[in-house]
C-alpha positions in Angstrom: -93.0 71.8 -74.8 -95.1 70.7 -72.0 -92.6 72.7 -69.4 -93.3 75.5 -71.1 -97.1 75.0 -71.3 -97.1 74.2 -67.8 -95.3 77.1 -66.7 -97.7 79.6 -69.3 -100.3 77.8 -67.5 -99.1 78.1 -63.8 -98.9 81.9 -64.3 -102.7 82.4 -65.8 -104.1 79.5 -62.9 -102.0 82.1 -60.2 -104.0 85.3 -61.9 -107.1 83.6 -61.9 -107.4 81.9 -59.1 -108.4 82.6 -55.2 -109.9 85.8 -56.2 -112.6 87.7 -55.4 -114.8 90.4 -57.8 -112.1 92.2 -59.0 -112.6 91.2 -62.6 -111.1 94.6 -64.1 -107.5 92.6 -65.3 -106.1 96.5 -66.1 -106.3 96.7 -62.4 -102.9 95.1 -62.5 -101.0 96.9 -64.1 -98.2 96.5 -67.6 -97.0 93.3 -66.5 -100.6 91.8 -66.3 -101.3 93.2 -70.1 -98.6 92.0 -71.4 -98.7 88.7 -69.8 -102.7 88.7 -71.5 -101.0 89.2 -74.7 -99.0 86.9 -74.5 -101.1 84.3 -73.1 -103.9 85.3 -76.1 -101.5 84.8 -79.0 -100.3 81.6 -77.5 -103.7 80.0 -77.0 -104.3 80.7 -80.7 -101.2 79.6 -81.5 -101.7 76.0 -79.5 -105.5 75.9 -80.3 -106.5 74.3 -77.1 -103.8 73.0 -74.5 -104.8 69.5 -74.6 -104.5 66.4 -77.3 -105.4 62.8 -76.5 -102.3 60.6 -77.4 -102.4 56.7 -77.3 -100.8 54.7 -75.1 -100.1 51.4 -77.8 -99.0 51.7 -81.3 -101.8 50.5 -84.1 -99.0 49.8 -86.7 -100.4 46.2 -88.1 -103.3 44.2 -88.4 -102.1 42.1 -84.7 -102.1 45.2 -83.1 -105.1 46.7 -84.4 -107.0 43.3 -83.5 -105.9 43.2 -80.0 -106.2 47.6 -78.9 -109.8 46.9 -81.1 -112.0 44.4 -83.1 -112.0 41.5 -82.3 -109.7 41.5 -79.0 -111.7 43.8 -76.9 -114.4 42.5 -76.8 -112.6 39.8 -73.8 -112.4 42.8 -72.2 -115.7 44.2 -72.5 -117.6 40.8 -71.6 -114.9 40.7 -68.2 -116.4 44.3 -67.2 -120.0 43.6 -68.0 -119.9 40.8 -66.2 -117.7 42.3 -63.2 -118.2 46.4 -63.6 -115.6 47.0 -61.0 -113.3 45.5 -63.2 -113.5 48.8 -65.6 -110.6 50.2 -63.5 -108.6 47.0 -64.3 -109.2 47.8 -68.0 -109.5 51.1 -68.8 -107.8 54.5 -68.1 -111.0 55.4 -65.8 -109.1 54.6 -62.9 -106.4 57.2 -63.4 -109.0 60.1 -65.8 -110.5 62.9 -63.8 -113.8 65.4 -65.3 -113.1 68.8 -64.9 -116.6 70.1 -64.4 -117.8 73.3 -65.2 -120.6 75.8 -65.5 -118.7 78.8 -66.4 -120.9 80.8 -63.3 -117.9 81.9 -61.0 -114.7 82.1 -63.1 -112.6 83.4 -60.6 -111.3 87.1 -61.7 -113.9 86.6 -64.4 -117.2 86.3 -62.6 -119.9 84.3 -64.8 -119.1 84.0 -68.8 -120.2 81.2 -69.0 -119.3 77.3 -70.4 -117.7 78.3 -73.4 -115.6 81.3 -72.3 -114.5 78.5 -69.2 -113.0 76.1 -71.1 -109.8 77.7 -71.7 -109.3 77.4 -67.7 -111.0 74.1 -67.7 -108.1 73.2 -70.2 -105.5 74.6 -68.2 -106.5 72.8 -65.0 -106.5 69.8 -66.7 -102.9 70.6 -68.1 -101.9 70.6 -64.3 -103.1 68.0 -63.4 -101.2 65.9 -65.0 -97.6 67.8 -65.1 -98.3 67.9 -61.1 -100.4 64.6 -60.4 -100.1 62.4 -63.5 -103.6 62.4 -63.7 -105.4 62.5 -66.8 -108.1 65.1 -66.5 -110.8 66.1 -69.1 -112.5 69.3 -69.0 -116.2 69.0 -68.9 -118.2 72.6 -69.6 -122.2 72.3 -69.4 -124.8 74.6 -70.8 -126.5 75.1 -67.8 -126.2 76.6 -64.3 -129.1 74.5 -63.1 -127.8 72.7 -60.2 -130.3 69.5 -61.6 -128.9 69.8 -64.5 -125.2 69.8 -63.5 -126.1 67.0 -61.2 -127.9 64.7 -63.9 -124.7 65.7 -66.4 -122.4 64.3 -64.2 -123.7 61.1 -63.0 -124.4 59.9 -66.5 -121.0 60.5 -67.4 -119.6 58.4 -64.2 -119.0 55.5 -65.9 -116.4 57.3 -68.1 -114.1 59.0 -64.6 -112.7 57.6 -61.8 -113.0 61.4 -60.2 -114.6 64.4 -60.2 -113.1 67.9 -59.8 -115.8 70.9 -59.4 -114.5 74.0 -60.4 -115.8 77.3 -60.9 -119.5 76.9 -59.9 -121.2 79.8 -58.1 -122.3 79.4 -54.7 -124.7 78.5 -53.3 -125.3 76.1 -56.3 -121.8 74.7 -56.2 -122.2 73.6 -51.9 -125.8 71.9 -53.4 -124.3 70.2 -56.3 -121.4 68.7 -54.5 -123.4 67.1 -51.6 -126.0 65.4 -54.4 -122.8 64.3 -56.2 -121.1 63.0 -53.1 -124.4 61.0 -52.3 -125.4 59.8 -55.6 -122.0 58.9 -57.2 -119.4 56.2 -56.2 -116.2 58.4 -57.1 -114.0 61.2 -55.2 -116.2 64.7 -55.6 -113.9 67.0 -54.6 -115.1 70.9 -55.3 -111.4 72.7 -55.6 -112.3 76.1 -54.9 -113.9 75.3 -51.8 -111.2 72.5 -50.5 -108.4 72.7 -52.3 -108.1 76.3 -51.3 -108.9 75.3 -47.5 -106.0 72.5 -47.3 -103.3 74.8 -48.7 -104.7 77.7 -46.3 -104.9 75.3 -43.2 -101.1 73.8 -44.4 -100.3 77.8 -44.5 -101.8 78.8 -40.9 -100.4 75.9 -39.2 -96.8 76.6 -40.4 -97.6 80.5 -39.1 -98.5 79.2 -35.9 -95.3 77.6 -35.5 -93.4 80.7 -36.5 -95.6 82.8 -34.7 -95.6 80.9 -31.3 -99.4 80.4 -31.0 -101.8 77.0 -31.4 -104.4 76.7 -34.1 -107.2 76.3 -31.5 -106.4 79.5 -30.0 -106.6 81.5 -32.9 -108.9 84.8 -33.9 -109.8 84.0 -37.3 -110.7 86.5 -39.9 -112.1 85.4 -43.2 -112.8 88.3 -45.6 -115.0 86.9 -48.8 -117.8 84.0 -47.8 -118.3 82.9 -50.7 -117.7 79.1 -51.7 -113.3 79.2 -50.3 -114.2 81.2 -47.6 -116.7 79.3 -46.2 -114.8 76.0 -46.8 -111.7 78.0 -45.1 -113.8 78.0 -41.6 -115.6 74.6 -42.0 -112.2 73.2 -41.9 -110.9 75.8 -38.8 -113.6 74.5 -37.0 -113.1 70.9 -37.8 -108.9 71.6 -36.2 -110.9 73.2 -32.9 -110.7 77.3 -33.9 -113.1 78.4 -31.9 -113.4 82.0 -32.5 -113.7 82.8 -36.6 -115.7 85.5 -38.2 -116.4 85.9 -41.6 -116.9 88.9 -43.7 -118.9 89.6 -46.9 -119.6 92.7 -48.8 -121.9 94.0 -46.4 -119.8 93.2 -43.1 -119.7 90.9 -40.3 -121.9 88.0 -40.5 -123.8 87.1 -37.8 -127.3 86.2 -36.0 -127.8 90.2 -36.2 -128.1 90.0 -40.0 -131.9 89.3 -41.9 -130.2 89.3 -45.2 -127.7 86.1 -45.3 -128.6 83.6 -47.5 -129.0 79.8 -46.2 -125.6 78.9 -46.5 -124.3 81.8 -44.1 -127.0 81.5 -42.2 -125.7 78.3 -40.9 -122.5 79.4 -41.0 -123.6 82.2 -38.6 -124.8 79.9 -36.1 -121.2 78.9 -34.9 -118.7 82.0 -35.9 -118.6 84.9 -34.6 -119.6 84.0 -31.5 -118.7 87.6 -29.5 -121.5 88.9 -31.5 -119.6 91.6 -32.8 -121.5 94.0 -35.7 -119.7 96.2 -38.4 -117.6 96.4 -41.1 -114.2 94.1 -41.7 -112.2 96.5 -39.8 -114.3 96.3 -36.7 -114.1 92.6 -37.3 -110.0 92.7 -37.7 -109.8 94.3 -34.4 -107.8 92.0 -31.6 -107.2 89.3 -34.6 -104.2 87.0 -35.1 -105.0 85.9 -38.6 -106.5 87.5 -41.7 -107.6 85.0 -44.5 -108.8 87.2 -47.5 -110.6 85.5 -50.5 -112.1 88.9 -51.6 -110.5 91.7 -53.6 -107.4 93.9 -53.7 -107.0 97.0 -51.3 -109.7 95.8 -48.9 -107.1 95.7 -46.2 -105.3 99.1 -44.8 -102.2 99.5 -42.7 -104.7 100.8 -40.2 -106.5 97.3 -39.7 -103.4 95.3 -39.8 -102.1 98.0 -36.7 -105.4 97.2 -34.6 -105.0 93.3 -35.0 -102.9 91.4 -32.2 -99.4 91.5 -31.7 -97.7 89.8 -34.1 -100.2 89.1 -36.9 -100.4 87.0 -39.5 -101.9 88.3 -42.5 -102.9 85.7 -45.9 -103.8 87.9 -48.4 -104.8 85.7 -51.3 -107.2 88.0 -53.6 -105.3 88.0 -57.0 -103.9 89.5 -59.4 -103.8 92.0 -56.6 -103.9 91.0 -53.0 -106.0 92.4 -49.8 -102.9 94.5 -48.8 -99.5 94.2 -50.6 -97.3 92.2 -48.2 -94.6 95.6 -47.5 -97.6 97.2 -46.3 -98.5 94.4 -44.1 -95.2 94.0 -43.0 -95.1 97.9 -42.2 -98.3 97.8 -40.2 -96.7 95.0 -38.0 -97.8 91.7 -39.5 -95.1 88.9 -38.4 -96.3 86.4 -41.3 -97.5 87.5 -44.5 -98.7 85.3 -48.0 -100.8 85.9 -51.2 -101.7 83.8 -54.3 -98.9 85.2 -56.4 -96.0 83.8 -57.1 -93.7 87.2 -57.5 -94.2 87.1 -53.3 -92.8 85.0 -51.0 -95.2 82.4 -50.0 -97.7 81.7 -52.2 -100.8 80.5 -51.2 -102.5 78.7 -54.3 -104.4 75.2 -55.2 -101.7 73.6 -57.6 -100.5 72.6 -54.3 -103.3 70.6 -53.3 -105.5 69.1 -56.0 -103.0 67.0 -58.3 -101.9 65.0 -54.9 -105.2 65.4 -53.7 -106.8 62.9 -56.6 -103.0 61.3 -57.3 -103.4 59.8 -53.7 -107.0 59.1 -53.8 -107.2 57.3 -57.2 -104.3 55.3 -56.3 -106.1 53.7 -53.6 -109.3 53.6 -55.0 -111.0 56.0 -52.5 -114.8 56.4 -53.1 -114.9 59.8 -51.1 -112.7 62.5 -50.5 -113.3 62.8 -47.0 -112.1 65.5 -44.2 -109.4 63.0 -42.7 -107.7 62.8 -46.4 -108.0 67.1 -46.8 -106.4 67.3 -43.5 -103.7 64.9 -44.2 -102.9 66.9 -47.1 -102.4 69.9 -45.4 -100.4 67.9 -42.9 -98.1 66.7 -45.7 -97.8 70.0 -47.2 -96.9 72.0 -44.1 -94.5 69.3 -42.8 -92.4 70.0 -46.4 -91.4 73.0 -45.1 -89.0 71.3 -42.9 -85.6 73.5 -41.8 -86.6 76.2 -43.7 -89.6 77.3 -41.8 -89.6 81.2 -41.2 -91.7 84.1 -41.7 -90.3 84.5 -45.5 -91.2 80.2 -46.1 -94.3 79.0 -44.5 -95.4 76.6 -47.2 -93.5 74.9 -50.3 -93.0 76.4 -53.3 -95.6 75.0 -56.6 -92.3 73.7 -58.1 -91.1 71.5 -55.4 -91.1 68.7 -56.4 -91.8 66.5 -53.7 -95.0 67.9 -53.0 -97.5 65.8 -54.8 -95.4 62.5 -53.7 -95.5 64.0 -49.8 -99.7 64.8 -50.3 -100.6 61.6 -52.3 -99.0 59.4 -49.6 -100.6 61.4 -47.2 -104.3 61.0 -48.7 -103.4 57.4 -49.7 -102.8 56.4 -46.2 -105.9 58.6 -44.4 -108.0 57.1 -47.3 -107.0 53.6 -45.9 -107.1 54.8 -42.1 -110.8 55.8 -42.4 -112.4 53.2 -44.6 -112.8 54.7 -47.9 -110.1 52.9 -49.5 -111.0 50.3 -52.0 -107.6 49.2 -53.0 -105.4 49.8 -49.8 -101.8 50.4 -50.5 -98.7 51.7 -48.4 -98.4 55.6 -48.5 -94.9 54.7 -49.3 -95.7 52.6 -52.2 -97.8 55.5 -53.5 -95.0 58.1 -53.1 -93.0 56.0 -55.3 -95.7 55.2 -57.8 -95.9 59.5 -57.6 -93.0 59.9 -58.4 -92.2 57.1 -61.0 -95.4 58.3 -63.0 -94.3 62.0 -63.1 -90.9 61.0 -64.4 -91.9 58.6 -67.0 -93.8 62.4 -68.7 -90.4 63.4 -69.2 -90.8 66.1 -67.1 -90.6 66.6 -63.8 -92.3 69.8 -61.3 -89.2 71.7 -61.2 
């Protein structure tokens, strides 16, 4: 059963995920209708895609006394005494919130908290058939970014993480730096980061394929809002030194009096040619498209005009920028979307569940940019033998990714400071993959 959810649930997370404003779902066609169809008569069928089982049987009076009154209360005077000790007693340790404010569904736009927790519920399913983690979706009534703050710290005491999701930007970039200050847990905003390591893991597999270094790239980033912007943030922190990003409304740069503050301090160290114009003035002499925007915004024609050799991640779904054969056809050398029906897919599920698997494990208090990197690292080194223009990252079903990442952040969690528990990456690998098998399923 949980297979089958999972797999249900991979498909919607792929259609919904790493989009842009395309919110029409017609747009893709039969196969997307029907798929809807389906997906509505199983979700009334399931009635929500999560239960909360116990781990102990309460079959007598001994074991009733001991998983409640009177026995817990040894428990509960250890942790009062000691509150670091809650992660010795409790399921905190491994039990992630899912937080939401319903204000950028992706492919949905803003419905709000209650029309979010179906995908709030789904995420949650994946992370723990890809991570083992326990993760609780967590919708609030308000897109006040004092409000979502304020939400979430009182309810620290009951996570051991924190996974943003689905928060409009600029509020989500405000209410993940309060959080990171203010709480002493892994904030990790998934749209912004998660997309960035699997997109880094991605370009530097491309590179490889392609011949070039990632330093020595010409980056195109079409969509700045909360991925794209994380997308060059982390090019810049590898050395990229020449990245543009597009919106709506064209290039961004120090020519512009409309950006908001975000891009306005994005502008200050991308595009630094000063170029002006519209994205296919920007695509011009590029070697890699990034697009986190909506279908069709990419012709043959641009694709022609960019370097020789291109490589084009189209990740806009259900329908990407430009559909890979046209890519291809225009003379992109490398070429990935967020679907899975194409060869290399692009998409989160790669990132997040070993993301937190590795970070809980050690007890991390941040995720910081030496764990994302290290992700990407591990996700791109999976790739192994195989790499080529048709397999530049692993597949969502391998199942040695989330092993491979969690070691990975486990051991640049320890490297950097941040770990509160240290442990061997290799020890965490196995813990990865012993707690995925004791589900009775495992990715794949």
């Amino acid at each position: 059963m949980l297979q089958a959810v999972v797999s249900m649930m991979l498909q919607l997370y792929i259609i919904n995920s790493m989009t842009g404003n395309d919110t029409n779902s017609a747009k893709g066609g039969n196969r997307y209708k029907s798929l809807q169809e389906e997906a509505l008569a199983l979700h009334e069928q399931w009635r929500g895609k999560l239960s909360i089982d116990s781990k102990v049987p309460v079959d007598d009076k001994h074991a009733l006394a001991i998983a409640y009154t009177p026995g817990v209360a040894e428990p509960c005077r250890r942790i009062a005494a000691d509150p670091a000790l809650v992660d010795t007693y409790t399921g905190r340790w491994n039990t992630v919130a899912v937080v939401s404010d319903g204000s950028a569904v992706l492919g949905l736009g803003n419905i709000g908290a209650r029309a979010a927790l179906p995908v709030m519920e789904g995420k949650s399913v994946l992370f723990k058939a890809f991570g083992a983690v326990d993760a609780f979706p967590i919708c609030i009534a308000s897109q006040e970014a004092d409000d979502i703050v304020r939400t979430v710290k009182l309810l620290e005491p009951s996570f051991g993480g924190i996974n943003l999701e689905d928060i409009s930007a600029p509020t989500c970039f405000e209410v993940e730096r309060r959080l990171i200050e203010e709480c002493d847990i892994p904030v990790f905003h998934d749209d912004q980061h998660g997309t960035a390591v699997v997109v880094l893991a991605a370009a530097m597999n491309s590179c490889k394929v392609t011949g070039r270094s990632l330093e020595d790239l010409k980056i195109v980033i079409n969509g700045a809002g909360a991925a794209g912007i994380a997308i060059a943030r982390m090019f810049k922190s590898m050395g990229v030194r020449e990245i543009m990003l597009c919106d709506t409304k064209g290039i961004i740069g120090s020519h512009r009096g409309d950006l908001s503050p975000v891009k306005q301090e994005v502008s200050g160290w991308t595009n630094t040619a000063c170029r002006q114009g519209d994205l296919a003035a920007a695509m011009e002499g590029a070697n890699l498209f990034v697009g986190v925007s909506v279908k069709d915004a990419v012709t043959k024609a641009m694709v022609a005009a960019m370097d020789k050799d291109p490589i084009v991640l189209a990740m806009a779904n259900p329908d990407p920028e430009i559909l890979p054969d046209d890519a291809r056809a225009a003379g992109a050398a490398v070429v990935a979307t967020g679907r899975s029906d194409f060869p290399n897919q692009v998409n989160n599920v790669l990132g997040f569940p070993g993301i937190f698997r590795g970070a809980l494990d050690v007890r991390a208090s941040v995720i910081n940019l030496e764990m994302k990197v290290a992700a990407a690292r591990a996700l791109a080194g999976l790739v192994g033998k195989d790499l080529g223009a048709g397999c530049i990252i692993p597949e969502a079903f391998d199942p040695r990714v989330a092993p491979a990442v969690a070691a990975a952040v486990a051991g640049a969690a320890v490297e950097s400071g941040v770990a509160r528990q240290p442990k061997s990456p290799e020890e965490v690998a196995a813990s990865t993959r012993r707690m995925l098998g004791n589900e009775g399923w495992r990715c794949g």
